[in-house]
N, C-alpha and C positions, 0 to 999 in steps of 0.2 A: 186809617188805623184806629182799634177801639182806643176809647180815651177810658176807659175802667179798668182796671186789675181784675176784677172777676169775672170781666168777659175774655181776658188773655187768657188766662186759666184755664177758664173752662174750655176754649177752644183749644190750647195745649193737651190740655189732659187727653181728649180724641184722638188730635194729630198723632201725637206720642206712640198711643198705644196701650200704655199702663198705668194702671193706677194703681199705688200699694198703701195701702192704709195699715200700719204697724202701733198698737195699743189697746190692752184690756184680752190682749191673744188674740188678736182679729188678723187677719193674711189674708189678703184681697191679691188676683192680676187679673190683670184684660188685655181681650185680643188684641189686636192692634187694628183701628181705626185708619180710613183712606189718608193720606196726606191733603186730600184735595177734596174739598164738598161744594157743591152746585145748590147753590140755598134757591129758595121761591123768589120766583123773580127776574132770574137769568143771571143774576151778580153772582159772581165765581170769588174763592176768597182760598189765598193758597199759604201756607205757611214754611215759611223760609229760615233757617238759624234760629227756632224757635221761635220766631216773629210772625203774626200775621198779617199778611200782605192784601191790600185789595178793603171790600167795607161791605158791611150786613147789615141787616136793620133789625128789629126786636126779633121778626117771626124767623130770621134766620140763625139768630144766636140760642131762642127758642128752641130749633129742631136741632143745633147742636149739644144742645144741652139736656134734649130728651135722649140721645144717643148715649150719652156722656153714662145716664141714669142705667139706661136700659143696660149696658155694655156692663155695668155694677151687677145690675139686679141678676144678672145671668152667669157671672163668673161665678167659679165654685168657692166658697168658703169654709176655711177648716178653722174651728174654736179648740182652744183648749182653757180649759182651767186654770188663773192663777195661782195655785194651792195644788196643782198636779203632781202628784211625785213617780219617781221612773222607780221601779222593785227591782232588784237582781234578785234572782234566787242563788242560795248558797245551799252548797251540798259539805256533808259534815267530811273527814278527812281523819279517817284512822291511822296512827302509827304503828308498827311493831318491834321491837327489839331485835335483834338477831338470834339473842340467845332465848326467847318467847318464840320465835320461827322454828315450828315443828318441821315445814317440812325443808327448809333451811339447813339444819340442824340435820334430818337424815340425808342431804346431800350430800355435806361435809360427811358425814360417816362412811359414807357409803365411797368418795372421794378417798381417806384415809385407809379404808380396808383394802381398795384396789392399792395403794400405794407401798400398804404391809405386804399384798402378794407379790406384787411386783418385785418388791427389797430381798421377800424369802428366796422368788425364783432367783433371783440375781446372785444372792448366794450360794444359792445351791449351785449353780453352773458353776461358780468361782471355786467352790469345793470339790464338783466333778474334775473339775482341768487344774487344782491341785492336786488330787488324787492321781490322776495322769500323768503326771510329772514325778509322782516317784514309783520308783518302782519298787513291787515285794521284793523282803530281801531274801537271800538263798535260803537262808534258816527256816524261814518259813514255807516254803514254796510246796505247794500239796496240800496246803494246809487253805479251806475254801473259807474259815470263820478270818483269818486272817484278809484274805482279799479282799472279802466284801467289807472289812472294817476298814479299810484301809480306800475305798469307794468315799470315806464320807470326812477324811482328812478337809480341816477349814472349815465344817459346819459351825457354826457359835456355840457359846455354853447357853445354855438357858433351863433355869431354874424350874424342875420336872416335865423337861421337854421329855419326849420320845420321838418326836420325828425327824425327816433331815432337814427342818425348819428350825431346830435348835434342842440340844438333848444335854442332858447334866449325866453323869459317869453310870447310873447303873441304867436310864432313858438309853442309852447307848448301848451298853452290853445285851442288852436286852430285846430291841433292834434289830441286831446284827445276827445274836442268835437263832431270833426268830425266822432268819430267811435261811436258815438249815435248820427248818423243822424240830430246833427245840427253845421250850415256853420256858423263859426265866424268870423268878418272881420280879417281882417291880423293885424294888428296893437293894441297896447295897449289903443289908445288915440280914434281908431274906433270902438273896442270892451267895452268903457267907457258906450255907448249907445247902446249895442246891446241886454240890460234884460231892467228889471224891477226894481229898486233899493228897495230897502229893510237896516229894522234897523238891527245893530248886532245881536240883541236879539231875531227876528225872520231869523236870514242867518240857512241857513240848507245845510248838507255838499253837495258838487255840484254846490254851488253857486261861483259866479266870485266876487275875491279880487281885486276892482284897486285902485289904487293908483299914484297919476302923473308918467308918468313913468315906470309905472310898473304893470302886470295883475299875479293873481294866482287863485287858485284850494282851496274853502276853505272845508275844512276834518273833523270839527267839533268841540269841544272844546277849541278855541283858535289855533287852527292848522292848517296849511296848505299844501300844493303841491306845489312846485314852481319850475322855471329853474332860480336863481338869477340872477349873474352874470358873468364876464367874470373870468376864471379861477375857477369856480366851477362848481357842478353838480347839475342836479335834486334832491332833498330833500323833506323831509317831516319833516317839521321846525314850532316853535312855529310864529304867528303871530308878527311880527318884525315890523308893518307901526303906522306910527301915522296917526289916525284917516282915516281908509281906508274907500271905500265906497264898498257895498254889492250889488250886482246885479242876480237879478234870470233869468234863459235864459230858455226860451221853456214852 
């Protein structure tokens, strides 16, 4: 058995296989070397539990220890710099506001407009099938300005509507006229003069209620068509004016 520390060693190191040398950034491995070397001479020398078993003489510790060198000199070596630094690149990260999001901003819109059509149609059906539900009354019956107004019962009031999306009282009369081919001015206070005025007692349904203010659809018996006012609907309501005036148109 070697009687030196630096000849266990060095024959360890072969036997082994690896050598890792770790400082100054240096990373060494090696193959792995025979467990078992046949030195000059014929004397075999076998290493056991990291022990070497068996005996060498210089020129055998010699060509273990040129192995040892060569098995270094031939591993690959990877250096790095002490002072090396790793870089992340960073990419910059824009926010935007919602209400800065143009096109954000026209989704919602465009979200909203579908949702006002939607609301119109909805009403409008609810107004068809309350119009359905009542029926003209005798007094009126002949009378085509009367039915078609009476078509649009539960529209909403809406402040110079004209369609059946929501009509305020002369948007209304105006309307309805219009689908028996006569043009009624737009206004209540221009439709004042747009018939013939006539007494209660000869008004026949079809005939224009005004009233300062205010135009309707008279229906016959004290009754009428109207779009009141704000926050109500189309109706078919007893005559509610003092002292209105009667006008016949066409």
């Amino acid at each position: 058995m070697f009687t030196t520390t630096a000849q266990v060693a060095a024959v360890q190191a072969v036997t082994r296989g690896a050598v890792v040398a770790a400082g100054s950034g240096l990373l060494m491995s090696l193959v792995a070397a025979p467990a078992q070397a046949a030195p000059a001479g014929g004397v075999a020398a076998t290493v056991e539990g990291g022990v070497l078993q068996g005996s060498l003489n210089s020129a055998d510790l010699d060509a273990l220890a040129g192995q040892a060198r060569a098995a270094l000199a031939s591993a690959p070596v990877v250096t790095v710099a002490t002072d090396a630094e790793l870089k992340v690149e960073k990419a910059a990260v824009s926010v935007v506001s919602a209400a800065e999001n143009d096109e954000y901003q026209a989704q919602l819109a465009a979200e909203a407009e579908a949702e006002a059509a939607e609301a119109a149609a909805a009403a409008a059906a609810e107004a068809a099938q309350a119009a359905a539900a009542v029926e003209i009354p005798a007094s009126a019956s002949g009378s085509a300005v009367v039915s078609i107004a009476m078509r649009y019962l539960g529209v909403p009031y809406l402040w110079a509507g004209s369609t059946p999306e929501g009509f305020d009282c002369s948007g209304f009369t105006s309307y309805v006229f219009a689908q028996v081919g006569i043009d009624l001015p737009r206004t209540s206070s221009e439709q004042r003069y747009a018939g013939t005025e006539v007494s209660w007692a000869d008004a026949r349904p079809g005939d224009l209620i005004w009233s300062p203010g205010h135009i309707a659809i008279y229906a016959g018996d004290g009754m009428q068509v109207e779009a009141p006012v704000p926050g109500k609907t189309v109706r078919y309501t007893a005559i509610w004016q003092s002292n209105p005036t009667f006008l016949r148109v066409g």
